[in-house]
C-alpha positions in Angstrom: 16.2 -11.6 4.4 17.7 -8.2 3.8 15.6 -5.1 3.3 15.3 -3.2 -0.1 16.9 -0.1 0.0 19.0 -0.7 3.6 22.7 -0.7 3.1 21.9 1.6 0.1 22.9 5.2 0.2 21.1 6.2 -3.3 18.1 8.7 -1.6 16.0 8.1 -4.6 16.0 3.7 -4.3 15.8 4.5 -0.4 12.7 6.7 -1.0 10.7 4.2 -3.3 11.9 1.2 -1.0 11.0 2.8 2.0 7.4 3.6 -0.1 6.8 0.4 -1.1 7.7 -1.1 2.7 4.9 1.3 4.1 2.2 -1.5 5.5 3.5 -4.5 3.4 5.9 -7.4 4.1 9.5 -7.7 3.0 9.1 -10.6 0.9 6.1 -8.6 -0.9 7.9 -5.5 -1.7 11.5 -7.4 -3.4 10.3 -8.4 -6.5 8.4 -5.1 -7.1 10.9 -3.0 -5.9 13.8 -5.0 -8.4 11.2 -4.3 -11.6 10.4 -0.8 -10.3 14.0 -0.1 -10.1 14.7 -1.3 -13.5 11.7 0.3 -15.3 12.3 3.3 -13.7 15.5 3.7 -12.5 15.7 7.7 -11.7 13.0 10.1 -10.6 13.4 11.7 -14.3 11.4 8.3 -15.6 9.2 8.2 -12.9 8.1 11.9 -13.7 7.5 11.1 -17.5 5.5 8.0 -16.9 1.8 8.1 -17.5 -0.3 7.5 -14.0 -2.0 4.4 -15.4 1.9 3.1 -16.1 2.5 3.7 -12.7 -0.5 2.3 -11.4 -0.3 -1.0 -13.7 3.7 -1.4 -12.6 2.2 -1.4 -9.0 -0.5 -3.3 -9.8 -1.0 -6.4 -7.2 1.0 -4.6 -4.6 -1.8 -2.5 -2.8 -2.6 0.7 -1.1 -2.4 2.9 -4.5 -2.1 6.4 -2.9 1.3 5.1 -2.4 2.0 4.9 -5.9 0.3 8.1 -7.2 2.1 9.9 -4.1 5.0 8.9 -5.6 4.7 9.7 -9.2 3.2 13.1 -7.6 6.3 13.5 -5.5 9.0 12.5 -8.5 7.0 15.8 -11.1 7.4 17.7 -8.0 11.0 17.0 -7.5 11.9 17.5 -11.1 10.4 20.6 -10.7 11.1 22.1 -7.5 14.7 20.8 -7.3 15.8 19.9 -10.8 15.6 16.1 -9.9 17.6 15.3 -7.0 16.1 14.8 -3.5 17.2 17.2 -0.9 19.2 16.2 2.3 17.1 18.1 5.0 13.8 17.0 6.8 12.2 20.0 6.4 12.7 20.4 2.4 12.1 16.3 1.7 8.5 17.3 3.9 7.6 19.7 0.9 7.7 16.6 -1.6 4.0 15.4 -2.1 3.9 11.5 -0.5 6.7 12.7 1.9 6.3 12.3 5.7 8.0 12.4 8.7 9.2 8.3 8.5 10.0 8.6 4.7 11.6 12.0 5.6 13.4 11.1 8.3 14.7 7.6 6.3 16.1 9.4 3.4 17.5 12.1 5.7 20.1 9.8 7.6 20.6 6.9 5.6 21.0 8.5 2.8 22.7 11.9 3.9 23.6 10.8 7.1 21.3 13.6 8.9 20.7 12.4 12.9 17.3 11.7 13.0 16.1 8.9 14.6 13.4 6.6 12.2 10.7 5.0 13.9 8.9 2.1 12.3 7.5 -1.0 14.1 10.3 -2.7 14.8 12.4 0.1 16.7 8.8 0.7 18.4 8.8 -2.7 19.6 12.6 -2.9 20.7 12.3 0.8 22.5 9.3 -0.3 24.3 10.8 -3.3 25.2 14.2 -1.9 26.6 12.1 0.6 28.9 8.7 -1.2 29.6 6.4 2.1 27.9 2.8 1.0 29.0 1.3 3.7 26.6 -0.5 2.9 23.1 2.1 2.7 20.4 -0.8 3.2 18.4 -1.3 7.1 19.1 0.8 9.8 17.8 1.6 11.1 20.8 3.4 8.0 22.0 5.6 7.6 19.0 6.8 11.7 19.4 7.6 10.7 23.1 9.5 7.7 22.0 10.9 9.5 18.6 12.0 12.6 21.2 14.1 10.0 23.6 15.5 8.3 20.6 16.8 11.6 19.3 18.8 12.2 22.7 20.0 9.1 21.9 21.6 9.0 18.1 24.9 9.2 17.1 25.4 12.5 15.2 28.2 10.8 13.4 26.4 7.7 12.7 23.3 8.3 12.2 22.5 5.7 10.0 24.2 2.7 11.6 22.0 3.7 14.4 18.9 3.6 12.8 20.0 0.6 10.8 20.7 -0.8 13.7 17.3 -0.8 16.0 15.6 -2.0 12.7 17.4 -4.7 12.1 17.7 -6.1 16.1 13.5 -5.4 15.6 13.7 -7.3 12.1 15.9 -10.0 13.5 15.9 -10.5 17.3 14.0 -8.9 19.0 10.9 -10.4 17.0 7.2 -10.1 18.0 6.8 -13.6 19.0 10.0 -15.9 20.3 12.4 -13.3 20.4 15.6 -14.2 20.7 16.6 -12.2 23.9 19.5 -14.3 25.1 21.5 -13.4 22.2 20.2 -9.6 22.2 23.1 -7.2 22.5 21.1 -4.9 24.9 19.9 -7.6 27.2 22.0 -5.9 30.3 19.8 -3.0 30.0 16.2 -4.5 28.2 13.4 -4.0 31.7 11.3 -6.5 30.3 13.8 -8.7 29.9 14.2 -8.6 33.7 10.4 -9.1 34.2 10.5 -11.9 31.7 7.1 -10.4 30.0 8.8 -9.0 26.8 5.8 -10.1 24.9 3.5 -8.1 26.7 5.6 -4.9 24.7 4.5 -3.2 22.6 1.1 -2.5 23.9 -1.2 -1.1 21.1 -5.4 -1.4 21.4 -7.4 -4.1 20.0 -8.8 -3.1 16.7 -12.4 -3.3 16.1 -14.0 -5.8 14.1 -14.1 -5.6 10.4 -17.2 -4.4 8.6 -17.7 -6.9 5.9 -19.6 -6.2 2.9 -21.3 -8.2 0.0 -20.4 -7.4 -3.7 -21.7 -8.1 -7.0 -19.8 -7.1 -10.0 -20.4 -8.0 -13.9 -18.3 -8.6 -16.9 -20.6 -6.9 -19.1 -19.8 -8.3 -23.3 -20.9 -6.1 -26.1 -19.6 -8.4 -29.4 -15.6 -8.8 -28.4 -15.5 -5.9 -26.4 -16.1 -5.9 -22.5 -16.7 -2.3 -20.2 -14.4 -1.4 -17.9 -14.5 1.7 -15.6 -11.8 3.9 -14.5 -12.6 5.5 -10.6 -12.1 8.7 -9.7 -8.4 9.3 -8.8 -9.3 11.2 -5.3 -10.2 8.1 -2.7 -9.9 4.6 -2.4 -8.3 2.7 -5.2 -8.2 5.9 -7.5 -7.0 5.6 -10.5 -7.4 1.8 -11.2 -10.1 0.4 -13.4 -12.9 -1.9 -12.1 -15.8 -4.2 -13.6 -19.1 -2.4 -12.6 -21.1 -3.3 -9.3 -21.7 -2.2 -5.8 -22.9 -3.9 -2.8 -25.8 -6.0 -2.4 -28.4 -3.9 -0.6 -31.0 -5.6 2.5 -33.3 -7.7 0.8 -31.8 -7.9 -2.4 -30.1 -10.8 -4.1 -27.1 -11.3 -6.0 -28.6 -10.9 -9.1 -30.8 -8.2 -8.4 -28.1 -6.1 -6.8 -26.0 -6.4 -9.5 -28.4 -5.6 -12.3 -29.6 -2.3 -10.2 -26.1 -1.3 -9.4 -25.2 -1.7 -13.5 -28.4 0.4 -14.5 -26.9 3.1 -11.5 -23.6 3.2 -12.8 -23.3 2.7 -16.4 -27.3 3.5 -17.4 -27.0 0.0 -19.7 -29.2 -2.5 -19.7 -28.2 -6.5 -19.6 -28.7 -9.7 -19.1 -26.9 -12.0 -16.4 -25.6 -14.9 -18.0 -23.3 -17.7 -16.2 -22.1 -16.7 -12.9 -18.2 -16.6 -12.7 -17.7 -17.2 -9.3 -17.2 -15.4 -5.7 -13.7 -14.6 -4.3 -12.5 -12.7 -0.6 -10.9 -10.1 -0.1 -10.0 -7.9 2.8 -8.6 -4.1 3.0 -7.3 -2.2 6.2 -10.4 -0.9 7.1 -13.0 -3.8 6.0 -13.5 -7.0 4.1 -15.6 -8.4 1.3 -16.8 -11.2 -0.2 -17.4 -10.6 -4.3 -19.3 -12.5 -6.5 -19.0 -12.0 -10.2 -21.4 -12.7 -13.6 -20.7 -12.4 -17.1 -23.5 -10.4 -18.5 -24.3 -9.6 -22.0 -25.3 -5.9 -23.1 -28.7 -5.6 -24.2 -29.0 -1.5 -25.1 -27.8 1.9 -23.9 -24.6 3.9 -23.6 -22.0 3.8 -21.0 -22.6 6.6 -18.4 -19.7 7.3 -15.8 -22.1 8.3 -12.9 -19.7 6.7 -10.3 -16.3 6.8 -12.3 -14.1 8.7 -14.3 -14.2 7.2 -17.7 -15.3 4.3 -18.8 -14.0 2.1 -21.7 -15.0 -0.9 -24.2 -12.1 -2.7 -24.9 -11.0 -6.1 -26.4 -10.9 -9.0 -23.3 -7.6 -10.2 -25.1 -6.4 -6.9 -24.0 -7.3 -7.0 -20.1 -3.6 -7.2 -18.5 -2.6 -3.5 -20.3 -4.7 -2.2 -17.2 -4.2 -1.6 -13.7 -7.1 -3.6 -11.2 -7.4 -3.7 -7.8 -6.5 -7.1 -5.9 -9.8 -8.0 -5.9 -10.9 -7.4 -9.9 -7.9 -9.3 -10.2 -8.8 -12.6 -8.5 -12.1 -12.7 -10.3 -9.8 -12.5 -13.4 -8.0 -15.5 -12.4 -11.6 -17.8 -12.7 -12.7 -16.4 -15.7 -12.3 -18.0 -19.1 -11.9 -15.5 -22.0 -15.3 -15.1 -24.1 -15.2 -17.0 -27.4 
């Protein structure tokens, strides 16, 4: 399957492709990055959108910062440089969102500068052809290997070159089963000579997930519901949530939940039928979520852990942006009549 934004020498679709790639597969990212593309197809729109747009045309795809990095990055660009993305490393690095991968993708395939890119599968095709026994995993690994690359790349074609290590990553040269007898730099691949090309990369073990227990509520005030907005610094910023928190030691479900509503939103309710409990796991830790339709009883909404909150019709729950998780309970639950 072919990447978005490879092959394409637009700096602005190789920007939000190469975005939208960071930490996500390539079947994921094609059918936001076709919608993104035609909702917002300059940085001009992107600057004039609304965050909770942005957020809502992302919505599903995960890792948010990426999205509000980029609606950051396209105000600064319309500012800063009247719209248009510079060529060099060291002016793309002043765009908010930019680093030194993004940076280093627009620069050569989009302007042809030689700088060699280094994503996971060049990391596993360099480490490969030369048998690096240090930790891909720290940074100073992937400036060694980014420093030999960069003696390596074709001033002239740049981006071929860098094309060209991702895909032979991408295609042959695959984590498991590669394809080495039709690899074009078998002749010169060590581990290929060893026979242990699996055993490259070599990266540490990650630790085992903390996994937490969470209780949220669909709290029903007549035909409104509340929803809460958190704060845009942090995890998930910027997306709107049910209330709820983690079940504390000792508690239950219930009693979690009903503490963790007082805490956030000051109200008072009453748990009615329990929705249902859905997994879910981030980058750095995994949950399991359980979910109640409550009924308000009295008070009014306090944002003590969030940004705003807001009462609206449940008819009108898909105008706003959840996480992943908020978004699975959605799938069980059958609007209130």
């Amino acid at each position: 399957m072919p990447v978005p934004g490879r092959g394409d020498s637009n700096p602005y679709a190789i920007w939000v492709a190469e975005v939208m790639l960071q930490q996500t597969q390539v079947t994921t990212v094609w059918p936001y990055y076709k919608k993104w593309m035609l909702d917002y197809p300059t940085i001009s729109h992107v600057a004039a959108a609304e965050q909770d747009q942005i957020l809502k045309s992302w919505e599903g795809l995960g890792y948010y910062s990426r999205a509000r990095n980029l609606h950051r990055g396209a105000k600064f660009v319309m500012e800063e440089f009247g719209g248009v993305l510079p060529a060099t490393v060291t002016e793309l690095l002043k765009v908010p969102g930019i680093g030194p991968y993004t940076s280093a993708a627009i620069a050569s395939l989009a302007f042809g500068v030689p700088e060699p890119l280094i994503d996971g599968n060049v990391l596993r095709v360099y480490t490969r052809v030369t048998r690096i026994t240090a930790d891909i995993g720290q940074s100073s690994t992937k400036a060694t290997i980014s420093s030999e690359l960069a003696q390596l790349i074709s001033p002239d074609q740049s981006a071929e070159f860098n094309q060209g290590l991702m895909d032979l990553g991408r295609v042959i040269c695959t984590p498991k089963n590669p394809g080495c007898e039709s690899c074009p730099l078998k002749k010169v691949c060590l581990s290929a000579r060893t026979e242990d090309v699996e055993s490259f990369p070599v990266k540490k073990k990650r630790k085992r997930l903390p996994h937490y227990q969470i209780v949220i509520g669909v709290i029903q005030k007549g035909e409104y519901c509340l929803i809460q907005k958190r704060p845009a610094n942090g995890l998930l910023g910027g997306l709107w949530e049910f209330p709820g928190g983690k079940i504390e030691m000792g508690e239950s479900g219930e009693e979690a939940l009903l503490r963790e509503i007082r805490e956030e939103t000051g109200l008072d309710v009453d748990l009615d039928q329990k929705i249902g409990t859905i997994n879910h796991a981030y980058t750095h830790f995994k949950i399991t979520m359980s979910a109640w339709h409550c009924t308000w009883i009295r008070g009014e909404a306090q944002t003590h852990a969030a940004s705003e909150n807001r009462w609206i019709p449940f008819t009108d729950i898909n105008r706003y942006a959840f996480p992943k998780a908020n978004l699975k309970i959605l799938e069980l639950i059958t609007p209130p009549s």
